[in-house]
C-alpha positions as CSV (number, residue, x, y, z in Angstrom):
1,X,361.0,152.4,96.4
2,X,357.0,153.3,95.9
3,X,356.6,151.3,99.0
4,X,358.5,153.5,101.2
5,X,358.3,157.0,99.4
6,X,361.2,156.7,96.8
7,X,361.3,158.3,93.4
8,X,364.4,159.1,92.0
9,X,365.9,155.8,90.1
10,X,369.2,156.0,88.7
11,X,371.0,153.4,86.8
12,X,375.1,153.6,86.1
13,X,375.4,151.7,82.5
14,X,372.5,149.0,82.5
15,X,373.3,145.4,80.6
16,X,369.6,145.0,80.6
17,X,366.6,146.3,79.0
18,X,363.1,146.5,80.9
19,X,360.7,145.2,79.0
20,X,357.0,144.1,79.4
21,X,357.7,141.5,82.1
22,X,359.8,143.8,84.2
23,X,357.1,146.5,84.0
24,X,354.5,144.0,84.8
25,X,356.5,143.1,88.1
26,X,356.4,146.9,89.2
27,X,352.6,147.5,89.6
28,X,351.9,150.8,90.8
29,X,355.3,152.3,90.8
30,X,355.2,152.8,86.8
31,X,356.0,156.3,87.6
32,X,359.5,154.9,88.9
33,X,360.4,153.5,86.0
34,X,359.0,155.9,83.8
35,X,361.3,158.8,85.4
36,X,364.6,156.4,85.3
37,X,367.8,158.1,84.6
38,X,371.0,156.6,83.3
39,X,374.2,157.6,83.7
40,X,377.6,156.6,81.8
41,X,379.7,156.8,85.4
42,X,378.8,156.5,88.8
43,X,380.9,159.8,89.5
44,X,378.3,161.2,86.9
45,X,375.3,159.7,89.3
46,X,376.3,161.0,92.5
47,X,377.4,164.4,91.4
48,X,375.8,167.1,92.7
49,X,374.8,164.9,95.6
50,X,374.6,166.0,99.3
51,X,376.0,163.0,100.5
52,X,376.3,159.4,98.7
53,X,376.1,155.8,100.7
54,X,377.7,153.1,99.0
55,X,376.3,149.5,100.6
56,X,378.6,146.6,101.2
57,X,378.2,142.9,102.5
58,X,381.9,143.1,103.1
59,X,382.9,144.5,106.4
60,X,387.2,144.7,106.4
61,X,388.8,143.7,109.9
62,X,392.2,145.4,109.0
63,X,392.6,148.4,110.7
64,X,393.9,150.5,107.2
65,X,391.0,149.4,105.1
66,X,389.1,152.9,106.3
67,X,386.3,152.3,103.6
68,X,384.6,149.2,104.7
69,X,384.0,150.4,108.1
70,X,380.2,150.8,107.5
71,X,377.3,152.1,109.2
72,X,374.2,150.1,109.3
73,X,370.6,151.3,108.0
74,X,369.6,152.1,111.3
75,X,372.2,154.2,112.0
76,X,372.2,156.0,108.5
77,X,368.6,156.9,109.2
78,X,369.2,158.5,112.9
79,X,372.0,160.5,111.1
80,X,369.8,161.9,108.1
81,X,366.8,162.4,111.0
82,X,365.4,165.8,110.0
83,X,368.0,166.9,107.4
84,X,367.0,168.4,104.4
85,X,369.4,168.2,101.3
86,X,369.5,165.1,98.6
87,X,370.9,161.3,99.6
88,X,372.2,158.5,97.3
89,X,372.0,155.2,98.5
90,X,374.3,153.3,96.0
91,X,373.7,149.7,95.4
92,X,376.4,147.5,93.5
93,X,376.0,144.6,91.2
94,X,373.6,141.5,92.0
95,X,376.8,139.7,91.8
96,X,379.6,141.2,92.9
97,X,378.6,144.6,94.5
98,X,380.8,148.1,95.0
99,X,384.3,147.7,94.2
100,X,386.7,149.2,96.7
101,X,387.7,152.2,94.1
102,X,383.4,152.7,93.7
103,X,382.9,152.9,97.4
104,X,386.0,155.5,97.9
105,X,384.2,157.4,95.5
106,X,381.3,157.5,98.0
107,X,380.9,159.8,101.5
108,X,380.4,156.5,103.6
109,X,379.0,153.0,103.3
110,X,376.7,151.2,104.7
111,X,375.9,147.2,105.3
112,X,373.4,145.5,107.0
113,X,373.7,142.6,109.9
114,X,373.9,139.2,109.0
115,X,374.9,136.2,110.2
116,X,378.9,135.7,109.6
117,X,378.2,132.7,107.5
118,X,376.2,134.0,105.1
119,X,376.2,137.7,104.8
120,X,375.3,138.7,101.1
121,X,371.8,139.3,100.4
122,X,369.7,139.4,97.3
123,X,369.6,143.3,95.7
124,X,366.2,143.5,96.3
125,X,366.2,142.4,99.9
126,X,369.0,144.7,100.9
127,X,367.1,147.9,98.7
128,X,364.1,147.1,100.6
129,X,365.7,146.8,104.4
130,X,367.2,150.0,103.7
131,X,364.2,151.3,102.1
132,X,362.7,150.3,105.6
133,X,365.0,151.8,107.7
134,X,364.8,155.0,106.2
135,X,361.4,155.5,105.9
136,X,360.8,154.7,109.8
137,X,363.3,157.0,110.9
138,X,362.1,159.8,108.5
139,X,360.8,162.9,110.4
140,X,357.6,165.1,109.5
141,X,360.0,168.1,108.6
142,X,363.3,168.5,107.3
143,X,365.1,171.4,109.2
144,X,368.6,171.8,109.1
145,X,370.1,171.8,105.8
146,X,373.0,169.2,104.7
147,X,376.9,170.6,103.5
148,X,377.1,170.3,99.5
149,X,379.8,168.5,98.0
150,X,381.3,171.5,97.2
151,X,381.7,172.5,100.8
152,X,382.8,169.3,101.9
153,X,385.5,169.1,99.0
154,X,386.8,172.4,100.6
155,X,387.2,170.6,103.8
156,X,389.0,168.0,102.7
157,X,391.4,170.5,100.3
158,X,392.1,172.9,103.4
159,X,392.6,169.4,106.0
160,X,394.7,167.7,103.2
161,X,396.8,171.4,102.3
162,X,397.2,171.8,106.2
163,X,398.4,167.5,106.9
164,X,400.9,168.1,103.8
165,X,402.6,171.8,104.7
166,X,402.6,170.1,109.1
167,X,405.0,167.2,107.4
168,X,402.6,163.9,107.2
169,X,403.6,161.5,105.1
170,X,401.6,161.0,101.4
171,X,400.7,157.4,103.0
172,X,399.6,158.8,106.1
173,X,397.9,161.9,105.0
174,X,396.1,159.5,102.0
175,X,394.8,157.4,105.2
176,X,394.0,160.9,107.1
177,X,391.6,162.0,104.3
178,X,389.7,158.7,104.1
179,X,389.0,158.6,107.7
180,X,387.5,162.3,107.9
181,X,385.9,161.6,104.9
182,X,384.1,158.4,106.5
183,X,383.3,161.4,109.7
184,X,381.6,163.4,107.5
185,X,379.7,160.8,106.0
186,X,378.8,159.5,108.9
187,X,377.8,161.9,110.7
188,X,375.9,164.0,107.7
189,X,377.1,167.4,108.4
190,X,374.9,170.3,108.3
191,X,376.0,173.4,105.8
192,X,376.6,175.8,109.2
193,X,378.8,173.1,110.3
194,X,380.7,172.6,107.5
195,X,380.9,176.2,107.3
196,X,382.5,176.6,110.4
197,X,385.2,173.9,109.9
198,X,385.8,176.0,106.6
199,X,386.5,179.0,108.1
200,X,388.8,177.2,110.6
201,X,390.6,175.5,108.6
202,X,391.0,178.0,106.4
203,X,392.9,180.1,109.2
204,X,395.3,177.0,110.0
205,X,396.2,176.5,106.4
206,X,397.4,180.6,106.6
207,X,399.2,179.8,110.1
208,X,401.0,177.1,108.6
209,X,402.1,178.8,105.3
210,X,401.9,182.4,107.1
211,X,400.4,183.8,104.2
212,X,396.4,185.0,103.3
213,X,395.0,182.2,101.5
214,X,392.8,184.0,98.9
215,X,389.4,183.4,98.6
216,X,389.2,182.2,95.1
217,X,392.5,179.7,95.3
218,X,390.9,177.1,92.9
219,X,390.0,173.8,93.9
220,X,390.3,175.4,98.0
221,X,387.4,177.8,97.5
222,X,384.2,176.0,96.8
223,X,382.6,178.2,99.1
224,X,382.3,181.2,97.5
225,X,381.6,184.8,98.7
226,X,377.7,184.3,97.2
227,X,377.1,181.6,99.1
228,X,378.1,182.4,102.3
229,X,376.5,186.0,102.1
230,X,373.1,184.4,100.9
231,X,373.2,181.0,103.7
232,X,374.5,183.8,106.2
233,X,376.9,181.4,108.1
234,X,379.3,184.2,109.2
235,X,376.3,184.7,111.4
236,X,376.3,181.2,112.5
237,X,380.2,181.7,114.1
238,X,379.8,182.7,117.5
239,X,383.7,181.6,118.3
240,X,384.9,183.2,115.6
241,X,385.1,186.6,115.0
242,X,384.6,187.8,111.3
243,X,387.6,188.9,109.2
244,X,388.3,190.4,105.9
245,X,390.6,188.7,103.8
246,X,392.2,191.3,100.9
């Protein structure tokens, strides 16, 4: 992490204690370990998150198994290329890695390419590639800003409102949410963006139920009226014309 311009270490329930021979081992990165912060959950640890990348050696072949479809390092740091906001990279066990239910719980994943024969890597090896990878494709200046988690749950609460009200099946809709979950992961959507699907979706979901959908309808309204006046994104719809909603 000191190698490539890391900082923030956080642990989810750690069996082991670091001692004097594990400090010894990290040099000059004291201040790394000194600034460690532990967490009971790893919904505790990525909360608050712009967007959290769970890492995998396992890549799924069957079509329905929408979380391991991962990105590789590379790709993950042409996607965060000059975006400012904050990104977990979530490693698993030394032994077993991310269970399926820990890398739902993620906004994408991510593996690196290996041979097919033997494709699990050492924790440190894989923390270090992606380290790597990061660090290269890291800009001078962080620009646009990414969507919180707060936006992006409204997304997914307006799409998965809108799929159940059009008639999709709870199997298909469950299915619909993973994959445009794994799109905005992937593709680490800025705050206008996200801003802009919010107001779109927000319009369908009224089409569909033919009814204002108020602005403060619970889990639906992360966004709220001081956020949007203060990041100014009504300004930022040019194909949608503003509209007051009683």
């Amino acid at each position: 992490m000191k190698n490539f311009g890391f900082s923030q270490l956080h642990l989810v329930n750690p069996t082991a204690t670091l001692g004097p021979s594990g400090r010894m081992r990290g040099g000059h990165a004291q201040d790394v370990l000194d600034s460690i912060v532990e967490s009971d959950s790893l919904n505790e640890a990525i909360e608050g998150l712009n967007l959290s990348i769970g890492t995998t050696a396992q890549k799924s072949y069957v079509a329905s198994n929408l979380v391991r479809k991962p990105m590789t390092p590379r790709e993950l740091g042409h996607v965060l290329r000059n975006q400012a906001g904050t990104v977990g990279i979530v490693f698993g066990r030394e032994g077993t890695g991310l269970t399926n239910i820990e890398l739902a719980g993620c906004d994408a994943t991510l593996t690196i390419p290996t041979v097919s024969d033997y494709q699990t890597m050492n924790l440190s090896h894989a923390a270090t590639i992606v380290f790597y990878e990061l660090h290269i494709a890291a800009g001078e200046s962080s620009s646009d800003e990414l969507a919180s988690a707060e936006v992006k749950k409204t997304i997914l609460g307006f799409l998965s409102e809108s799929a159940s009200r059009s008639g999709l099946e709870e199997h298909a809709g469950t299915l619909l949410m993973r994959a445009f979950r794994n799109v905005l992961g992937r593709s680490a959507i800025r705050h206008r963006e996200a801003s802009l699907l919010v107001e779109a979706l927000r319009r369908i979901l009224e089409t569909l139920t033919q009814t204002e959908v108020p602005k403060d309808s619970g889990a639906l309204s992360a966004v709220s009226e001081t956020e949007t006046e203060t990041r100014g994104w009504e300004q930022d719809k040019p194909g949608l014309p503003q509209r007051h909603v009683s």
